[in-house]
C-alpha positions in Angstrom: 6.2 -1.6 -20.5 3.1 -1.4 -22.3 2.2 -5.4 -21.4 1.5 -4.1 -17.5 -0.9 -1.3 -18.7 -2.7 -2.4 -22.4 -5.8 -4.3 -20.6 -6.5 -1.4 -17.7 -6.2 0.6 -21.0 -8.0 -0.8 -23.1 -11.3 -1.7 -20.3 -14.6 -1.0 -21.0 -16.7 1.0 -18.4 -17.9 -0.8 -15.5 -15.4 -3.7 -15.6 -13.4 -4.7 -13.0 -10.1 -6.3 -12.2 -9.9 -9.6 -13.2 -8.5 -11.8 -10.3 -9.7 -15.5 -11.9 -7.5 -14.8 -14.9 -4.6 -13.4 -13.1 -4.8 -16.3 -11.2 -4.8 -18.3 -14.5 -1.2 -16.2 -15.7 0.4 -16.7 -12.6 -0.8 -20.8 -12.5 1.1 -20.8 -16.2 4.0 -19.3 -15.1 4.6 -21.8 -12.2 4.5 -18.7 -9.8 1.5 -20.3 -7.3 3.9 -22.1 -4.8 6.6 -19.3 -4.5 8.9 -21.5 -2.8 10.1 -18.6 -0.2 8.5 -17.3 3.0 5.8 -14.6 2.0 4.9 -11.8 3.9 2.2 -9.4 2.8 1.3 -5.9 4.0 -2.2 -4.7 3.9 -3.9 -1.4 4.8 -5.4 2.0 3.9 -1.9 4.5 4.9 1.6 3.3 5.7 1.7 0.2 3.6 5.2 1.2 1.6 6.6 2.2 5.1 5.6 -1.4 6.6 6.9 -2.7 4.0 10.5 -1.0 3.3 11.3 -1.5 7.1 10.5 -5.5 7.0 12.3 -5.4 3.7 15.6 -3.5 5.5 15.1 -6.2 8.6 15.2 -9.0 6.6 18.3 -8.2 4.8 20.0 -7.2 8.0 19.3 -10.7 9.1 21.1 -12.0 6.1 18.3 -13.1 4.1 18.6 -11.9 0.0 14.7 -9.9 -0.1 12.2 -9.5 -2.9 9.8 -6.4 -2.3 7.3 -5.5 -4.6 5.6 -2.1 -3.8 2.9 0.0 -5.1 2.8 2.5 -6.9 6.3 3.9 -7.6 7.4 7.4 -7.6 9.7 8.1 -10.4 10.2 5.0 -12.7 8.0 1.3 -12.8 11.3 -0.1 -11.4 11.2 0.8 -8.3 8.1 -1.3 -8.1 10.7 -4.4 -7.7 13.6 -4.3 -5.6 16.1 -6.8 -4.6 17.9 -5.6 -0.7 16.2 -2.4 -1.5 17.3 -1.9 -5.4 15.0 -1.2 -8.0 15.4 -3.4 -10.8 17.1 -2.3 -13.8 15.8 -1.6 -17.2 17.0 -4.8 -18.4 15.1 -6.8 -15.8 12.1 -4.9 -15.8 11.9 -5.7 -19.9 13.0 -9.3 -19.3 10.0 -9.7 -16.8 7.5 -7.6 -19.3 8.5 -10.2 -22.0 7.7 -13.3 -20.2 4.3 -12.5 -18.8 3.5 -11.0 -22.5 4.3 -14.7 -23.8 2.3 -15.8 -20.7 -0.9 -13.7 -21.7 -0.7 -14.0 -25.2 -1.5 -17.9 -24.3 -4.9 -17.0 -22.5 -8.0 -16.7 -23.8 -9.1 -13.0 -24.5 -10.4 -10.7 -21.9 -13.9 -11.3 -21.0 -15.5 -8.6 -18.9 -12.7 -8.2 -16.8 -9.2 -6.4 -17.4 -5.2 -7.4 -15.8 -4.6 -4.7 -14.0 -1.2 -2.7 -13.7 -0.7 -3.6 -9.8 -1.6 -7.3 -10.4 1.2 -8.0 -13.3 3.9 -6.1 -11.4 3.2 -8.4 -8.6 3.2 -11.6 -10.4 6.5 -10.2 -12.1 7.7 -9.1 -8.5 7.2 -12.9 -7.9 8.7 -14.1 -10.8 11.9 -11.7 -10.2 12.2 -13.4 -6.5 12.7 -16.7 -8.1 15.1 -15.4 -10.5 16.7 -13.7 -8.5 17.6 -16.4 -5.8 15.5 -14.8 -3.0 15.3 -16.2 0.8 11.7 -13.9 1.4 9.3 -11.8 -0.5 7.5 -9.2 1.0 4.5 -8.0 -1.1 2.3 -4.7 -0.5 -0.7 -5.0 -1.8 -2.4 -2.9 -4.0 -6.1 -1.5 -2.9 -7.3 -4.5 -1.3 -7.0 -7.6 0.4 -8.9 -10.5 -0.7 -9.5 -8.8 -4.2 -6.0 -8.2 -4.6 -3.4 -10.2 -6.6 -1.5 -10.4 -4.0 -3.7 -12.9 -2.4 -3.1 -15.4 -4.8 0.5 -16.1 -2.6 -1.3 -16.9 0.8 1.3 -15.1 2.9 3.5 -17.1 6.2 2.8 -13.6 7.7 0.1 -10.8 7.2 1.0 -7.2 8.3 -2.3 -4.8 8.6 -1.6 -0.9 8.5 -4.4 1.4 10.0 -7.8 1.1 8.4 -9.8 3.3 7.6 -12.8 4.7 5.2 -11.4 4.5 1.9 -12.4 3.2 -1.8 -16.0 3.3 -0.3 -18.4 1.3 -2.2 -15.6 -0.8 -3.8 -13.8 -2.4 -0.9 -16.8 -1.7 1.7 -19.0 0.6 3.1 -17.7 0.9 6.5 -14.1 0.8 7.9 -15.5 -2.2 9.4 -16.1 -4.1 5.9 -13.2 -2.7 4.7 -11.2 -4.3 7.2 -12.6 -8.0 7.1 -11.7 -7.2 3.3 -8.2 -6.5 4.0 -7.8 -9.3 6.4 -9.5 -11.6 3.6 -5.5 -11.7 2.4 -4.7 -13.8 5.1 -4.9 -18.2 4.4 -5.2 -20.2 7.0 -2.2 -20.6 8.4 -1.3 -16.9 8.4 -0.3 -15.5 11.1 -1.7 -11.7 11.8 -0.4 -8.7 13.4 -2.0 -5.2 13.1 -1.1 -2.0 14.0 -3.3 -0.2 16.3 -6.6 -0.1 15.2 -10.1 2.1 15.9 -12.4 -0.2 18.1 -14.3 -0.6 15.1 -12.1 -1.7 13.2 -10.2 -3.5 15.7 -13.8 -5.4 16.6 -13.6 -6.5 12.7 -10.1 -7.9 12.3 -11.6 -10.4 15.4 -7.9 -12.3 16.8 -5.1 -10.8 15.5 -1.5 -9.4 17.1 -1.4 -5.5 17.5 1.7 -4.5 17.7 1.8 -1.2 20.1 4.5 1.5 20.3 7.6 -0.4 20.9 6.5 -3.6 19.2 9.4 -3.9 17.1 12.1 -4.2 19.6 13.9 -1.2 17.6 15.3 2.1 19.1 13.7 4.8 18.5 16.7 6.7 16.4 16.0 3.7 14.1 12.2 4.7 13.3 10.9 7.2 10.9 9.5 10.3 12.6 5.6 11.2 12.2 2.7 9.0 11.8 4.7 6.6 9.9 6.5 5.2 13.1 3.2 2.4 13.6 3.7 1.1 10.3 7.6 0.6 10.5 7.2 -1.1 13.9 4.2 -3.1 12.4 6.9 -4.1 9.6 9.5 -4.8 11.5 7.4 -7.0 14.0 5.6 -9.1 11.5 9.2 -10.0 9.6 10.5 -10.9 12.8 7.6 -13.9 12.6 8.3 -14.8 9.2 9.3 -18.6 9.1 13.2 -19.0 9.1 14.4 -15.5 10.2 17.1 -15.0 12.8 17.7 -12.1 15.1 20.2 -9.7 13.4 24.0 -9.0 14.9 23.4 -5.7 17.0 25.8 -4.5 14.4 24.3 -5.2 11.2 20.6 -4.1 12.4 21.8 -0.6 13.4 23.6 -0.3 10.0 21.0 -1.8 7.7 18.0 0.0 9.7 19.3 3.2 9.8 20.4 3.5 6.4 16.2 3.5 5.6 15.1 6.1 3.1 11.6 6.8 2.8 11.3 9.0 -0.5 7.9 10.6 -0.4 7.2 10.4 4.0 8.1 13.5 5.4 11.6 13.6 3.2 13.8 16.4 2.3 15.1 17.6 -0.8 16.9 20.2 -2.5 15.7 22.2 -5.7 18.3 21.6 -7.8 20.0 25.8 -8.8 18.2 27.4 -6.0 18.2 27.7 -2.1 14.6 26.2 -1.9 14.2 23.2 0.2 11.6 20.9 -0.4 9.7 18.4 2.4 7.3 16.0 0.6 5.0 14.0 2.5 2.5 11.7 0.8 -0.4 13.1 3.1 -4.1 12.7 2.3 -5.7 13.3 5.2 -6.3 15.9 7.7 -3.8 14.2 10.3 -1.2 13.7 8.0 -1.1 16.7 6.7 -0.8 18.3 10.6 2.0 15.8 11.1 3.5 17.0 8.3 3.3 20.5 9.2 4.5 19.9 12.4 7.7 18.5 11.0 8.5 20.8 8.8 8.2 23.9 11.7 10.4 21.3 14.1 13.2 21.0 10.8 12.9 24.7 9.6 10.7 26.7 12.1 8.6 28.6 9.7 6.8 27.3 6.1 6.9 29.6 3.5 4.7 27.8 1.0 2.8 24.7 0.7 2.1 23.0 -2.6 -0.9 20.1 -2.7 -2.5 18.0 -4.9 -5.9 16.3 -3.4 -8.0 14.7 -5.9 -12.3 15.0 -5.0 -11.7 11.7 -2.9 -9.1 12.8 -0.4 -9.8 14.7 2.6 -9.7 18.6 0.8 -11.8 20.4 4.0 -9.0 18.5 6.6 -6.3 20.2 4.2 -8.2 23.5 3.7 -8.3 23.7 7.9 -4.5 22.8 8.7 -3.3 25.0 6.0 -5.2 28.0 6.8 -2.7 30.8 7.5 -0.1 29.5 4.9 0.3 30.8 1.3 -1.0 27.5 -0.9 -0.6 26.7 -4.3 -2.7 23.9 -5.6 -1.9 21.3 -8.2 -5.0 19.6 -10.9 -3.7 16.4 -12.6 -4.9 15.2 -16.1 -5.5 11.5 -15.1 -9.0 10.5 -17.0 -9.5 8.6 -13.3 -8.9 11.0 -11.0 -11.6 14.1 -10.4 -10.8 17.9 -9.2 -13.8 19.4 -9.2 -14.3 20.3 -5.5 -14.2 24.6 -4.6 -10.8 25.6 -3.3 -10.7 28.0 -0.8 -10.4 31.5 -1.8 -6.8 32.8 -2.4 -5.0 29.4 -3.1 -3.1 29.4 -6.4 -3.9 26.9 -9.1 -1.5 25.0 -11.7 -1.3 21.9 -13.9 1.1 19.3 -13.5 3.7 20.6 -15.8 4.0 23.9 -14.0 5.6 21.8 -11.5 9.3 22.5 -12.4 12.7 23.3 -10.4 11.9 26.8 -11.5 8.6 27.2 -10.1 9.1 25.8 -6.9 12.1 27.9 -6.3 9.8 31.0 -6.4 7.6 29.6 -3.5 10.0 30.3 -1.1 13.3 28.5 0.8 11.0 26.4 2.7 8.1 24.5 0.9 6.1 21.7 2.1 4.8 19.2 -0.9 1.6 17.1 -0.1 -0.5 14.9 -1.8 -1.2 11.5 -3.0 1.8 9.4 -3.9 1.9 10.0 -7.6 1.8 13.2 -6.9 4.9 12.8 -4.5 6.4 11.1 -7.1 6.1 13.6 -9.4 7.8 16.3 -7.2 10.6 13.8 -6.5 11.2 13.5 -10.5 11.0 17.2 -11.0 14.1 17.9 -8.4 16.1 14.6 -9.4 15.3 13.1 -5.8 17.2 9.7 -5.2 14.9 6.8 -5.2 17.0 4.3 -6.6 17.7 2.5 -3.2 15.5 2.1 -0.2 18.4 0.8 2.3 21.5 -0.7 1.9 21.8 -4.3 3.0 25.5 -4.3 4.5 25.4 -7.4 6.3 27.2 -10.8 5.0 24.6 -13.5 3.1 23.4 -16.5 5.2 25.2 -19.3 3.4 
């Protein structure tokens, strides 16, 4: 897989993503005019969600869906799913060797780099047209308008709360950050947005919000926590996609309530032991109360809570819902990410591969996991966690 990595790899210090020239790969590869209904999910938390639940709706309305998601949790193929499959191995290589032919044709790099998230969504978009998809449904990576994903002006743009992220790079304010984000949208695009602050709603101007029982669902179909917005955003927002009929009754309840969310508020075993894990891809100071707050609703007492919060996160918002509870914290060897902020006193510390079946089934019988979503992901590999499928699209093919 080294094709979707060798240019971030190989970039020079200050140079960016390289949107012109991934424009230029996905021009040669006929990939501009998808020739499917696109929908594209934007947004600083709840992107994946948004996206799995429009995914799960679409396929209970009979259409065959392409989803390309970012970033995965325990293997690149889960970036690309067909009804909710990852793509196999096969695939994945098949899709790595045709966009290497495709850059090996462009002139070098010149002050700018192909990043990872960009090449797994033109590959997402090649895989649709292999694959004999009726919609794609993209999440996009950090941005909006700087994204790859913009180069596919989407039928339908879905935007998860906004808020003060990536400062300096997408914006300054959760305000610029939003017009960014919006900046996916073309002009035909229709736009529908979760509920907003009022400054960030101010800066999205005309859009849809979709409020709490938007999506026409029940709530028994919805995800529990703070990730209920962004499935009804989803769900909403593919029910405007060009094309789309209303499910059977039937097939929606089967389809929609077969929804796995690996990584939001999900439980899992520790394989050998009697230690049960909740992981929750949390960053901030409400979703780590959120996640809290499930865990003592599912188990009535936490024993241990395991975190990983790089500099950039919200570390004081953890440090104040977890006071009380016994914490071990997690420091990740990735050359981008920075863990140099003062823990509070009494909080355990580990590396990455001290994250094992073994170790966690020390910390207790009940053990909250939270963090960013590599972090997640890493968890979910350490216990064998099933990722594989998203949903299961039961319901007969539109002929």
């Amino acid at each position: 897989m080294d094709v979707f990595y060798r240019e971030w790899q190989g970039r020079n210090p200050g140079e960016t993503r390289d949107i012109g020239r991934a424009r230029t790969l996905a021009s040669a590869l006929g990939l501009l005019s998808p020739e499917m209904p696109v929908l594209t999910v934007v947004g600083s938390k709840g992107k994946g969600t948004a996206a799995t639940y429009a995914s799960a709706f679409l396929a209970a309305a009979g259409l065959r869906v392409c989803t390309v998601t970012s970033p995965a949790l325990r293997t690149d193929r889960e970036r690309i799913r067909v009804d909710g499959r990852a793509v196999s191995e096969a695939e994945l290589a098949s899709l790595a060797d045709l966009l290497g032919e495709g850059i090996a044709a462009l002139p070098p790099p010149a002050g700018g780099y192909l990043s990872p998230a960009g090449l797994f969504t033109l590959a997402g978009v090649l895989h649709a047209r292999r694959a004999g998809a009726d919609a794609l449904v993209l999440e996009a990576g950090m941005g909006g308008r700087s994204d790859e994903a913009a180069l596919f002006p989407p039928d339908v743009a879905a935007i998860t709360p906004v808020f003060l992220e990536h400062a300096g790079v997408l914006g300054e304010t959760p305000a610029e950050i939003a017009r960014e984000k919006r900046g996916v949208a073309g002009p035909g695009t229709v736009v529908l947005s979760a509920p907003q602050s009022p400054e960030v709603a101010g800066a999205l101007g005309a859009v849809e919000h979709v409020e709490e029982g938007g999506s026409g669902l029940s709530a028994d179909l919805l995800p529990a926590g703070l990730g209920r917005v962004s499935a009804e955003l989803g769900v909403a927002a593919a029910r405007r996609l060009p094309g789309v009929p209303e499910p059977p009754a039937a097939a929606l309840r089967q389809v929609m309530a077969s929804v796995a969310l690996p990584g939001r508020l999900s439980t899992h075993d520790v394989p050998g032991s009697a230690t049960r894990l909740l992981v929750d891809s949390a960053i901030d100071r409400a979703g780590i109360a959120a996640a809290l707050a499930q865990a003592r609703r599912a188990w009535g007492t936490i024993d241990h809570a395991v975190v990983c919060l790089p500099d950039h996160k919200d570390l004081d918002g953890a440090a104040a819902e977890l006071a009380g509870l016994p914490v071990t914290f997690v420091r990740l060897a990735l050359p981008h990410l920075r863990f140099t902020r003062a823990l509070p006193p009494g909080w355990d510390v580990i590396g990455p591969d001290a994250v094992t079946p073994e170790s966690l089934a020390t910390l207790g019988h009940r053990v909250v996991v939270l963090g960013t979503g590599y972090f997640a992901g890493l968890v979910l590999d350490a216990v064998d966690a099933g990722t594989e499928r998203l949903f299961s699209a039961a319901s007969p093919r539109r002929s």
